[in-house]
C-alpha positions in Angstrom: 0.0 0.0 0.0 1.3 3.6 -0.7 2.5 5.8 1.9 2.3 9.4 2.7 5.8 10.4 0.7 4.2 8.1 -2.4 1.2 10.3 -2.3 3.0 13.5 -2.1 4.0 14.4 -5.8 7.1 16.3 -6.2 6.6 19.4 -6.3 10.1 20.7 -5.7 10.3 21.6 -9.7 7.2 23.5 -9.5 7.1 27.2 -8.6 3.4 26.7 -6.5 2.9 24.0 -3.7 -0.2 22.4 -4.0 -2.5 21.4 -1.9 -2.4 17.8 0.0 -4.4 15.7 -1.3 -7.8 14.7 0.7 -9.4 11.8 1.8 -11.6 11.6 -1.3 -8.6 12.1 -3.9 -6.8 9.5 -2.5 -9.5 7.0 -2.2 -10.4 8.2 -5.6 -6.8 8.1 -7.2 -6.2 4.5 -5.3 -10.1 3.1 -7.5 -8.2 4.6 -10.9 -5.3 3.0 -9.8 -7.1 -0.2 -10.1 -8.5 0.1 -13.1 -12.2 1.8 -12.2 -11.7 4.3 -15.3 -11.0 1.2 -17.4 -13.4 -0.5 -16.5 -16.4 2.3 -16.7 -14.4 3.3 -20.5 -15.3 0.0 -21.6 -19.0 0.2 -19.9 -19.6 3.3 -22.3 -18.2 1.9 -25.5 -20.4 -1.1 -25.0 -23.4 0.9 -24.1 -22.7 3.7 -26.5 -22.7 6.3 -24.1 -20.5 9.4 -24.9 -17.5 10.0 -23.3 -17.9 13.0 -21.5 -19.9 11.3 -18.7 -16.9 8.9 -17.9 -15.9 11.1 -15.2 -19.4 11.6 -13.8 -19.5 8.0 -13.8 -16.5 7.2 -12.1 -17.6 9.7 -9.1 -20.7 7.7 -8.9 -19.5 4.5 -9.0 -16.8 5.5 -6.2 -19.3 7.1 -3.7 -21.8 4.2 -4.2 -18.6 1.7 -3.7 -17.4 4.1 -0.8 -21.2 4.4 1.2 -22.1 0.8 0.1 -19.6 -1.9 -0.1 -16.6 -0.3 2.2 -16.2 -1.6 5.8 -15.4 0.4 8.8 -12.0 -1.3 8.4 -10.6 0.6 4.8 -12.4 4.1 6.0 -10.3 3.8 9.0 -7.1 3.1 6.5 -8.0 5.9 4.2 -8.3 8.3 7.0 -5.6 7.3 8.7 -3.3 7.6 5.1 -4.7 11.3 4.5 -4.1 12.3 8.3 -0.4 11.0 7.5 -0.2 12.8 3.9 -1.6 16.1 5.5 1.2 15.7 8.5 4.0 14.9 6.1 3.0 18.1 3.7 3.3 20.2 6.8 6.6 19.1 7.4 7.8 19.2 3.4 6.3 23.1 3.3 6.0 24.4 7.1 5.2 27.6 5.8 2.4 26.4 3.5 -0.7 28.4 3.9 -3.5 27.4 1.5 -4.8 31.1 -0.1 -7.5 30.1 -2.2 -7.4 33.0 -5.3 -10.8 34.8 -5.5 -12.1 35.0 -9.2 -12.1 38.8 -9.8 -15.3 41.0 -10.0 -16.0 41.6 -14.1 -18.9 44.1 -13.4 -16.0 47.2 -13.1 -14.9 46.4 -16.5 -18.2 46.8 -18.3 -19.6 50.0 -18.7 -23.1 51.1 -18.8 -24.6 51.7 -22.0 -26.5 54.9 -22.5 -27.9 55.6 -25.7 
């Protein structure tokens, strides 16, 4: 199973640290891992459905496998794996401060029209 320095991408070549990855991602990432995309790829091509709604697919099929079919046992590992990703990005980027950027306010840069 991965650990929390597996997780952690290398972000030492990129300018921005990004955030640690959640719960969810990594639960997520782990299903893709094991072939979930595949298999819901070769769901649509048999089924004709277009290709756009893999993704929407894959979230549903990973939150009905997550609420449904997961014991108390692999939560516990997945929470326990993100608790140790978030406590290893702290110490890889102690100064790390997540500063979401606010979309900017267009309504300045349109003028009123007056005829």
């Amino acid at each position: 199973m991965p650990t929390a320095k597996d997780l952690l991408r290398d972000q030492k070549s990129s300018i921005k640290v990004k955030r640690p990855p959640n719960l969810n991602i990594i639960y997520t990432n782990r299903l893709n891992k094991f072939g979930l995309l595949e298999i819901i790829r070769k769901f649509c091509e048999q089924h004709g459905i277009n290709k756009q709604k893999l993704i929407p697919l894959s979230k549903k099929v990973s939150k009905i496998l997550w609420n449904e079919l997961l014991s108390d046992q692999h939560r516990k590992f997945f929470e326990k794996l993100a608790l140790e990703v978030s406590k290893e990005h702290k110490i890889l980027y102690p100064t790390y401060k997540y500063q979401p950027k606010r979309k900017r306010n267009n309504y300045s840069t349109f003028r009123s029209y007056e005829p």
